[in-house]
Backbone as CSV, one residue per row, in Angstrom:
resi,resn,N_x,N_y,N_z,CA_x,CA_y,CA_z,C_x,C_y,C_z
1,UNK,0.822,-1.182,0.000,0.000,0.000,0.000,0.875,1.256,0.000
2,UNK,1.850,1.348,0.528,2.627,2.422,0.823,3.415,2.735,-0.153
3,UNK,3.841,1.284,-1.175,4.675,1.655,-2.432,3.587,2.236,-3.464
4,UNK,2.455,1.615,-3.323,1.274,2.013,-4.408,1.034,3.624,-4.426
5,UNK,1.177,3.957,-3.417,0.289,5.153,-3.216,1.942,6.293,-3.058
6,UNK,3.096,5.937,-2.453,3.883,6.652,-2.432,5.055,6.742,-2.702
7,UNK,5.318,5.054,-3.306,6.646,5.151,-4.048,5.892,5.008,-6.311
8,UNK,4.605,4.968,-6.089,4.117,4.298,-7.842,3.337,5.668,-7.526
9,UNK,2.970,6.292,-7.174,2.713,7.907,-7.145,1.291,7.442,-7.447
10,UNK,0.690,6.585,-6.923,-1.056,6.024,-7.291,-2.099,7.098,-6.185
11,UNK,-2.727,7.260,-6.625,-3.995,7.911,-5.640,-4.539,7.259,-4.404
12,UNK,-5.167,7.631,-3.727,-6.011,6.760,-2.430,-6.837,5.854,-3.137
13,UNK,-7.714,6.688,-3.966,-8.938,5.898,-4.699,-7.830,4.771,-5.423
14,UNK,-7.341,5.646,-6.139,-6.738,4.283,-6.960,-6.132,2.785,-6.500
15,UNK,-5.190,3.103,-5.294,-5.074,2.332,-4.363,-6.102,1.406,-3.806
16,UNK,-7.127,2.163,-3.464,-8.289,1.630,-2.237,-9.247,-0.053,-3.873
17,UNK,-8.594,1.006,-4.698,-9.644,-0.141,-5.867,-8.703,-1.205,-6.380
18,UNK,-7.276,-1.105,-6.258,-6.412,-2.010,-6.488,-6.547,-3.118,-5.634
19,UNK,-6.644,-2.436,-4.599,-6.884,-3.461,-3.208,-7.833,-4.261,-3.091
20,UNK,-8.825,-3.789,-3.545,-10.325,-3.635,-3.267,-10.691,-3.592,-1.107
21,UNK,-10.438,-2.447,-1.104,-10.121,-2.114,0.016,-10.913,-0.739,0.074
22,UNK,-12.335,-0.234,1.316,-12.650,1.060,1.584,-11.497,1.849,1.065
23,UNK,-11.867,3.003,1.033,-11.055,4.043,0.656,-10.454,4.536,1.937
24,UNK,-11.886,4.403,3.253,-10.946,5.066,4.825,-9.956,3.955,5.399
25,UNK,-10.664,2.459,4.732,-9.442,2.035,5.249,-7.880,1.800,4.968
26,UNK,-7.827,2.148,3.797,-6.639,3.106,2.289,-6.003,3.726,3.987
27,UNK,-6.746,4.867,3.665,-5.986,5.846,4.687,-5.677,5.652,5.838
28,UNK,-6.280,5.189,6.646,-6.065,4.955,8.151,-4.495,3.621,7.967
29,UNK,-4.794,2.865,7.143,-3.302,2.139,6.948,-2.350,2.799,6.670
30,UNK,-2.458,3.672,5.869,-1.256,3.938,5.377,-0.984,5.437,6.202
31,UNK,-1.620,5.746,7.123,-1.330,6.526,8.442,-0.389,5.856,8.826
32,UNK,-1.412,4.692,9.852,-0.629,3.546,10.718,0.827,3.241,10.333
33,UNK,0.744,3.226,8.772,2.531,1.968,8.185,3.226,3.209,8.367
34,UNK,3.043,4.595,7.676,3.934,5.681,7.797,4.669,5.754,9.117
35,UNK,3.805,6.265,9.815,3.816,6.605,11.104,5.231,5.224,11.644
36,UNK,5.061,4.054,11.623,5.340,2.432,11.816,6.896,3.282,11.165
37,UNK,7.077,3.268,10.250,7.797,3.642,9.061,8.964,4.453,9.691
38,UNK,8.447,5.486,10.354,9.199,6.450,10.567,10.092,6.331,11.540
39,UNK,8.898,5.663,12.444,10.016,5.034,13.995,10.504,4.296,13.396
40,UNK,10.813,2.969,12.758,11.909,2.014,12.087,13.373,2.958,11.802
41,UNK,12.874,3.695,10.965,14.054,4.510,9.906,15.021,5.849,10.970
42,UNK,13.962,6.080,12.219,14.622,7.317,12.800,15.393,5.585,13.904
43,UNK,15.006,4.707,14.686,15.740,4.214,15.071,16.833,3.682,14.491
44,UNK,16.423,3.097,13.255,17.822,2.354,12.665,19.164,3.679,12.059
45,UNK,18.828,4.856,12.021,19.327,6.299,12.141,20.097,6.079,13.185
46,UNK,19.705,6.000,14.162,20.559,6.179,15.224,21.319,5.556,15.693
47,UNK,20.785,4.135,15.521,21.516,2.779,15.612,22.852,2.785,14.591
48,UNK,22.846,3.520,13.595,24.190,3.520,13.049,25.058,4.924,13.093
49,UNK,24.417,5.688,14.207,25.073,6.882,14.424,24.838,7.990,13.490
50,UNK,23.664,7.741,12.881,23.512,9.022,11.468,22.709,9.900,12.585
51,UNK,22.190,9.951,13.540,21.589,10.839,14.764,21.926,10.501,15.621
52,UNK,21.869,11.415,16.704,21.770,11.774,17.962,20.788,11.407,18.527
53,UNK,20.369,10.462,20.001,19.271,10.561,20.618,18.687,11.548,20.970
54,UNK,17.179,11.418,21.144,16.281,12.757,21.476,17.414,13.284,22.812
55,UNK,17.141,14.076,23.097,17.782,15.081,24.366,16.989,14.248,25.650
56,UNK,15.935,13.625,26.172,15.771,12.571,26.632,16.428,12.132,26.908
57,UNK,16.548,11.055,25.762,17.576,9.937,25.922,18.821,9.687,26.546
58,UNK,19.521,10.938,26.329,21.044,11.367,26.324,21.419,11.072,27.957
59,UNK,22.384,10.872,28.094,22.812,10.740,29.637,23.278,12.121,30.098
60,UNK,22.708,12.455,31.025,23.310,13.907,31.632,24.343,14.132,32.495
């Protein structure tokens, strides 16, 4: 869903009919995977030192 719609530059609708999948539920997934997505890519970021932990994290 996430390559359909944002790496194949496809629409929601278009997506949601590929799937044959609601159209809200199109969206609410591909909320969810983004969202999923982002924490993966900002941890594995950090895990190889391309960032800094949040200011949190950090030992004081």
């Amino acid at each position: 869903m996430v390559a359909l719609v944002d790496l194949e530059d496809q629409s929601y609708t278009d997506a949601a009919r590929v799937l044959g999948l609601p159209l809200g539920t199109v969206r609410s997934r591909l909320f969810r995977a983004r969202r999923l997505l982002q924490h993966d890519l900002l941890a594995h970021a950090q895990d190889a030192g391309l960032l800094r932990p949040p200011m949190e994290d950090r030992a004081r």
